[in-house]
C-alpha positions as CSV (number, residue, x, y, z in Angstrom):
1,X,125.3,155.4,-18.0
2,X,128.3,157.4,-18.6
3,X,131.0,155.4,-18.9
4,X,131.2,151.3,-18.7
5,X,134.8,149.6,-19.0
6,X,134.4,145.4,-19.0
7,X,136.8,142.9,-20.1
8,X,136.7,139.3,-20.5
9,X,135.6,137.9,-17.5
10,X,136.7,134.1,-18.6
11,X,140.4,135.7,-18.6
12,X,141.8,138.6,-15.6
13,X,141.4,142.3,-16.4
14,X,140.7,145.7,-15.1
15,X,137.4,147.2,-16.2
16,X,138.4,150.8,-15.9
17,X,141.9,152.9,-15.6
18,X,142.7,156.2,-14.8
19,X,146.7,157.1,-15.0
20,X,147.8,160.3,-13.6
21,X,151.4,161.8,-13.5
22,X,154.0,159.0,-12.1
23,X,151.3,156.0,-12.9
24,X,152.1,152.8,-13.7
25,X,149.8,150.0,-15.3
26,X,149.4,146.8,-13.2
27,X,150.0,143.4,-14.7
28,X,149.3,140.2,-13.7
29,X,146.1,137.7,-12.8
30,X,144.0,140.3,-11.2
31,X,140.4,141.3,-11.8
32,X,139.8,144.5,-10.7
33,X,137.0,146.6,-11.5
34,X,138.3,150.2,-11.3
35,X,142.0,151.2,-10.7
36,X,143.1,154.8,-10.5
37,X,147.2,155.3,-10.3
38,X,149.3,158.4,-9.6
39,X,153.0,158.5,-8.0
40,X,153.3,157.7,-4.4
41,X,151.8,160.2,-2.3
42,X,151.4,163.4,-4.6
43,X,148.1,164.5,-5.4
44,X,144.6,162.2,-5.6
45,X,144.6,158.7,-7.9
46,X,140.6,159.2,-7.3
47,X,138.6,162.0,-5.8
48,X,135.2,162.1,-5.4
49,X,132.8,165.4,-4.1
50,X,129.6,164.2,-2.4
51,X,129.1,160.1,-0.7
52,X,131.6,157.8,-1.4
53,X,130.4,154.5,-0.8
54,X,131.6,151.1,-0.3
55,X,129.4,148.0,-0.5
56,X,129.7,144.5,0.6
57,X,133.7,145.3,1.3
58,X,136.3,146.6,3.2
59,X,137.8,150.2,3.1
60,X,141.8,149.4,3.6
61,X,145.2,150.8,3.4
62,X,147.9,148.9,2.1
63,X,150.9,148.9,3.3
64,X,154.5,147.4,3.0
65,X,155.6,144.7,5.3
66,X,158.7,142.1,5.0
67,X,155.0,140.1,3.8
68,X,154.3,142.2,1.1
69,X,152.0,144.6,1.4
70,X,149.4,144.1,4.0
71,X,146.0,145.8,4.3
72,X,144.8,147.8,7.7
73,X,141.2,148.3,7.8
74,X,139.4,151.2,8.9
75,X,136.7,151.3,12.0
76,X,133.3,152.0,11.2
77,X,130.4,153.9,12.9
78,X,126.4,154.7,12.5
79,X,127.3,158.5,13.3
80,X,129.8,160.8,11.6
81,X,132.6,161.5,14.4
82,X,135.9,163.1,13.8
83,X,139.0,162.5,16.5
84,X,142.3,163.6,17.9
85,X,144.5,162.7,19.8
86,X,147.2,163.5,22.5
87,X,149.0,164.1,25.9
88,X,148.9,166.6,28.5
89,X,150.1,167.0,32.1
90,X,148.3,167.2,35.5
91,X,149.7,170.1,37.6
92,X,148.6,169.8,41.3
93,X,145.8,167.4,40.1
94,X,144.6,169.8,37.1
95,X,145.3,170.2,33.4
96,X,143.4,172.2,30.7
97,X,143.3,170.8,27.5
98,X,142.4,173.6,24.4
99,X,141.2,171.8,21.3
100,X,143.6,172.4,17.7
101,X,141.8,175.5,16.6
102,X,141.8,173.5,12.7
103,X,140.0,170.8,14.3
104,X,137.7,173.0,15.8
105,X,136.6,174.8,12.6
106,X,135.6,171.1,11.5
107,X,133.5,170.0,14.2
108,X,130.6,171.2,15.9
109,X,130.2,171.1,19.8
110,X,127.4,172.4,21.3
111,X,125.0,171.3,24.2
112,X,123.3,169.4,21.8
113,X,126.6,167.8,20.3
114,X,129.3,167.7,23.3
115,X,132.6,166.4,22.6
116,X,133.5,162.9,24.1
117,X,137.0,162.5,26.1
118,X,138.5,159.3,26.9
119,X,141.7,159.9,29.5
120,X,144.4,157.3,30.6
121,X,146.6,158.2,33.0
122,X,150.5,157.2,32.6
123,X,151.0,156.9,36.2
124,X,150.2,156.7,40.1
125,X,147.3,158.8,41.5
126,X,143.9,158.7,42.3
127,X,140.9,158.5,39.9
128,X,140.4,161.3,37.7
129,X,137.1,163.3,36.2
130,X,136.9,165.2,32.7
131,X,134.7,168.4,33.0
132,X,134.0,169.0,29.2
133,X,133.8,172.3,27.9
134,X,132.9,174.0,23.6
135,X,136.9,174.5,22.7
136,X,138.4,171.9,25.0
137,X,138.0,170.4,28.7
138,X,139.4,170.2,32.1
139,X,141.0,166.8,33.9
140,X,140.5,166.8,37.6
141,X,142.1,164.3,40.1
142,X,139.4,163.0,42.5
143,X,139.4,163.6,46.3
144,X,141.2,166.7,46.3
145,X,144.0,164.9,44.6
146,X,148.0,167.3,44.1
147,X,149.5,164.8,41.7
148,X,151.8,165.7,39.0
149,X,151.8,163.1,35.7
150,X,151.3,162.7,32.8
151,X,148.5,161.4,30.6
152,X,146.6,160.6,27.4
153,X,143.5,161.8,25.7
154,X,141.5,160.6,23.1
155,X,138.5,163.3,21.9
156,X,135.6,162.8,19.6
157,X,133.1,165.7,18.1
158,X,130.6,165.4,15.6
159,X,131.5,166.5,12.3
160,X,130.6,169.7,11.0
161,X,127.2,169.8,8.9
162,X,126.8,166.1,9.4
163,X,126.3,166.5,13.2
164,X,122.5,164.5,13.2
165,X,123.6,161.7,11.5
166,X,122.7,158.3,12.2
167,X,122.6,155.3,10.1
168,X,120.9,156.3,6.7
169,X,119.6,153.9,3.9
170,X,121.1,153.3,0.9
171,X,118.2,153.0,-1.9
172,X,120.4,151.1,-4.7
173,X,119.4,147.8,-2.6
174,X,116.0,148.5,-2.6
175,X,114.0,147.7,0.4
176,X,113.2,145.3,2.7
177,X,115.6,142.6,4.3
178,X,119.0,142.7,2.0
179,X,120.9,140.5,4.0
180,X,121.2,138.1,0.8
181,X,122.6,140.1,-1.3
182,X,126.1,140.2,1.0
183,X,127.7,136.7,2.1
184,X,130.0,136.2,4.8
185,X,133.9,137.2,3.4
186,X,136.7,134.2,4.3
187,X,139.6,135.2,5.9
188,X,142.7,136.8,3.5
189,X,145.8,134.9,4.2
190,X,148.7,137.0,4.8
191,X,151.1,134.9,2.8
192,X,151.3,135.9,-0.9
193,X,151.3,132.4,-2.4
194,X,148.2,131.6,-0.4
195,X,146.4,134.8,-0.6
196,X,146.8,133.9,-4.7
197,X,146.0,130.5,-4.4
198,X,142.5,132.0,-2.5
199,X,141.9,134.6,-5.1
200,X,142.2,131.7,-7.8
201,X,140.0,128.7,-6.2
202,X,137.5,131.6,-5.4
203,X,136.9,132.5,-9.5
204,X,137.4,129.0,-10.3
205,X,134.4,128.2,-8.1
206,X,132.6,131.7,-8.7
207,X,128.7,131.3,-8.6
208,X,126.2,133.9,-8.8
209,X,124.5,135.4,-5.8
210,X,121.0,137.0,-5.2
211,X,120.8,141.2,-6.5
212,X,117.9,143.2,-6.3
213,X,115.5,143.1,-8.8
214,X,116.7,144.6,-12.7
215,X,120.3,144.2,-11.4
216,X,122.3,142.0,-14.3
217,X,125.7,140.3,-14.0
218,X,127.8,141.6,-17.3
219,X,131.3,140.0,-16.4
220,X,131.4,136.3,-15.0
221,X,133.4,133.5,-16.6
222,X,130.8,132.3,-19.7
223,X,129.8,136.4,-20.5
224,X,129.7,136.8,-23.8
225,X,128.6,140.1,-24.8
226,X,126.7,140.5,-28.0
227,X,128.1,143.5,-29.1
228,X,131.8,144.4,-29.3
229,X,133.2,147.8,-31.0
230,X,136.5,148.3,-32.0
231,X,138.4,151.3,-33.2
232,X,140.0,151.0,-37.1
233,X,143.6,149.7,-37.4
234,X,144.4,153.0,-39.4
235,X,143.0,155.1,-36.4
236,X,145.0,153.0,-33.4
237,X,148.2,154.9,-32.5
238,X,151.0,153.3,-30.8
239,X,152.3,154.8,-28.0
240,X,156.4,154.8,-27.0
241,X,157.3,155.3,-23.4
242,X,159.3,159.5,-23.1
243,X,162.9,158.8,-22.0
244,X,163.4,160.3,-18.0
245,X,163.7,159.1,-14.6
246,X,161.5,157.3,-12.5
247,X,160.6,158.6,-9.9
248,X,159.7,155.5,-7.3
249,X,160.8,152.0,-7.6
250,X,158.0,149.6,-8.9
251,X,157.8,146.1,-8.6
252,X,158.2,143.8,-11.5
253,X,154.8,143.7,-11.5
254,X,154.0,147.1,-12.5
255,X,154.5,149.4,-15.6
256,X,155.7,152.3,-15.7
257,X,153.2,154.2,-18.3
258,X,156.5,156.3,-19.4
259,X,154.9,159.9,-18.3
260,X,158.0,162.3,-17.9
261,X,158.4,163.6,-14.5
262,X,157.4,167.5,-14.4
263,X,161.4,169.0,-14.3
264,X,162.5,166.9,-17.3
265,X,161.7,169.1,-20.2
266,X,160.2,166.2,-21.6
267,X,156.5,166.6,-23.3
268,X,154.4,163.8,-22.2
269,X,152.6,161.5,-24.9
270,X,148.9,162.4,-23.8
271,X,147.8,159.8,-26.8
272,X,145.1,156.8,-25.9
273,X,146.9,153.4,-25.0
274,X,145.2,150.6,-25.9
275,X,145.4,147.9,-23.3
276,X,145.4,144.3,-24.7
């Protein structure tokens, strides 16, 4: 194991965090096991080469609503597909559609792997056919149809290198049936009081549930780990926030980790914080 971060799970806490240029540190009754900050949209706060997995959970965006922020989940498949979208025009009952040269170089189509196109048509005229082709596809109006409109296209292709996917097992589980090691997830409120109220009754009433074998629970409520180390008082520096401006609003909720922004001519503290 390379590196382990754990708190005390009878209190809130973040196991792990990673601050990059712009970060801030969150506070509040949260437990959170990884967090990884870096100023609103600039750069990576994680990146990961190779499978990036997610178990038991949700992959989300979260975004800002007059609710607070609200999460958006994404769609799942067995395969690996890649999509575009768009709009094009039938001219006397025919349009030709050529893919985004980008999003061809990251697909692969072949007889094998053919594209899939789903059309709607944003007006009057009879039915219409798609005739799929390896760098786009035609749209023909049925029975010898002339019309002139408009409509939209949605295209799907394999991704390139992954094209034979399907399903795949994931050994950490180990085998068998592991339908008990994931329970059923109640509904998130999208009211803040209540989504805290949730995320409150829900440690209050924690209880363990089935791993696989040589799995161990090391944070829960009554974890009391037998070994703590902890650096010197001589060695422990404290850390002042670098004067400059920053660069987003945060809410009160959030701390700015007082990295200077890159113009400022100010040298940024690099030195280990310490979080209590």
């Amino acid at each position: 194991m390379g590196v382990l971060g754990n708190y005390n799970g009878a209190a809130f806490g973040i196991g792990a965090y990673g601050i990059g240029f712009g970060g801030g540190i969150i506070a509040g009754n949260f437990d959170i096991g990884v967090v990884g900050w870096r100023a609103n949209n600039s750069n990576y706060s994680g990146y990961f080469n190779g499978n990036h997995v997610i178990a038991n959970g949700t992959k989300t965006a979260s975004v800002p609503t007059s609710k607070g922020n609200q999460l958006l989940y994404v769609m799942e498949s067995p395969e690996v597909w890649f999509e575009d979208f768009g709009t094009a025009n039938l001219v006397n009952g025919v349009a030709k559609v050529k893919l985004d040269e980008m999003f061809l170089e990251t697909v692969l189509i072949d007889e094998e792997h053919p594209i899939h196109v789903f059309v709607q048509v944003n007006g009057e005229c009879e039915d219409v056919y798609v005739v799929k082709g390896m760098d786009g596809f035609t749209v023909k109006e049925k029975n010898n149809g002339k019309s002139n409109v408009e409509f939209s296209y949605r295209i799907v292709a394999k991704r390139l290198h992954f094209p034979d996917h399907r399903f795949g097992n994931d050994p950490v589980w180990g085998p068998g049936d592991t339908h008990k090691y994931s329970q059923r997830a109640p509904k998130r409120p999208i009211d803040y009081d209540e989504m805290v109220k949730q995320d409150m009754e829900a440690k209050k009433n924690w209880k363990p549930t089935p791993m696989p074998e040589g799995f161990q629970y090391l944070n829960t409520p009554d974890y009391k780990p037998e070994l703590e180390t902890q650096r010197p008082a001589s060695s422990m520096k404290t850390v002042e926030p670098n004067p400059g401006p920053i660069p987003v609003s945060l809410p009160e909720s959030i701390q700015d980790t007082g990295l200077a922004p890159a113009d400022s001519g100010v040298k940024p503290d690099m030195s280990a914080k310490r979080m209590k």
